[in-house]
C-alpha positions in Angstrom: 2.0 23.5 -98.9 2.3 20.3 -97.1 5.3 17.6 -98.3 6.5 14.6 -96.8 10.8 14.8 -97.0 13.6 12.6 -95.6 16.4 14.4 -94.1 19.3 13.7 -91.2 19.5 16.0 -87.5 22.7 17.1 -87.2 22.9 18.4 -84.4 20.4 21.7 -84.4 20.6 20.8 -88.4 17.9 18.7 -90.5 20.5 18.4 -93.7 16.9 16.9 -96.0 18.1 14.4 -98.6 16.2 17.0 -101.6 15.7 20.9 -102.4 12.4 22.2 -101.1 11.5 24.7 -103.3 11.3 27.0 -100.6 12.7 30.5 -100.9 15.6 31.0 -97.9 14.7 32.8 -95.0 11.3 31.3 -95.6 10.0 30.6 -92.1 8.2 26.9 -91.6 6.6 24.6 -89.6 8.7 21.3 -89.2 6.6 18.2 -87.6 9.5 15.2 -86.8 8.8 11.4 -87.1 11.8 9.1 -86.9 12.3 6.1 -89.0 14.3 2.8 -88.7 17.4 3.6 -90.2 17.7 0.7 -93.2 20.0 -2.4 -92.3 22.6 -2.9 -95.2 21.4 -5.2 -97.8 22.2 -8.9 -97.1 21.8 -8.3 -93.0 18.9 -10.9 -93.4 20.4 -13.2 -94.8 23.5 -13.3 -92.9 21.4 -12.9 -89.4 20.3 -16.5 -90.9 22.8 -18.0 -92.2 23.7 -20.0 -89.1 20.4 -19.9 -87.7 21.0 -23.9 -87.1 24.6 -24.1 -86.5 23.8 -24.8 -82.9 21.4 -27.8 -84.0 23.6 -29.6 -87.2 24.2 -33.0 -87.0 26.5 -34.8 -89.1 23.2 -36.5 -90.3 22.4 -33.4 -91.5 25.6 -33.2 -93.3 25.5 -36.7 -94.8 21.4 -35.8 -96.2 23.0 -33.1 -97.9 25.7 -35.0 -99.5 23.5 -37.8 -100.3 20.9 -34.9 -102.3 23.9 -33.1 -103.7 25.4 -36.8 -105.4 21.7 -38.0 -106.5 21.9 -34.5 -108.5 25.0 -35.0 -110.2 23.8 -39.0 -111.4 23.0 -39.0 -114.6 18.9 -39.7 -115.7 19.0 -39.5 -119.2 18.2 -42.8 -121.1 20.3 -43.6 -124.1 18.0 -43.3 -127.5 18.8 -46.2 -129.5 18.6 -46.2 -133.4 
C-alpha cells in the first residue's frame, strides 16, 4: 500500500493530519518531502497593498479623486413625455 498523507515532525513525532488505516505496531517505511507551510489568507494582498507607497504623488491622488467624482455625476437623460 502506497498513500500520500500530510502530517507535522514533532520532534521524533510525525502527528499526520488523518487515520491510516494501519493496524498499531504495524512497522512502515516513511519517505519525507517538506512543503511550504501556507501563508494566511490575505498575505498577498497586504504584501501589495503599499507596493507604490514609495512612488505616490499627489497627482496620483488628485487622478483618483477626479475618477471617483466623474462616477458619482449623474449620466442618465431625463425622458420627457
Amino acid at each position: 500500500m502506497t498513500r500520500t498523507l500530510r502530517g507535522v515532525i514533532h520532534g521524533r513525532t510525525v502527528e499526520l493530519t488523518e487515520d491510516l488505516g494501519v493496524p498499531d505496531g504495524q512497522q512502515v517505511e516513511i519517505t519525507i518531502k517538506t512543503v511550504a507551510s501556507p501563508k494566511p489568507w490575505g498575505e498577498g494582498l497586504r504584501r501589495c497593498a503599499g507596493a507604490f507607497a514609495a512612488d505616490w504623488t499627489e497627482e496620483d491622488d488628485r487622478i483618483l479623486e477626479e475618477i471617483h467624482q466623474e462616477r458619482k455625476r449623474e449620466t442618465r437623460k431625463e425622458i420627457s413625455g
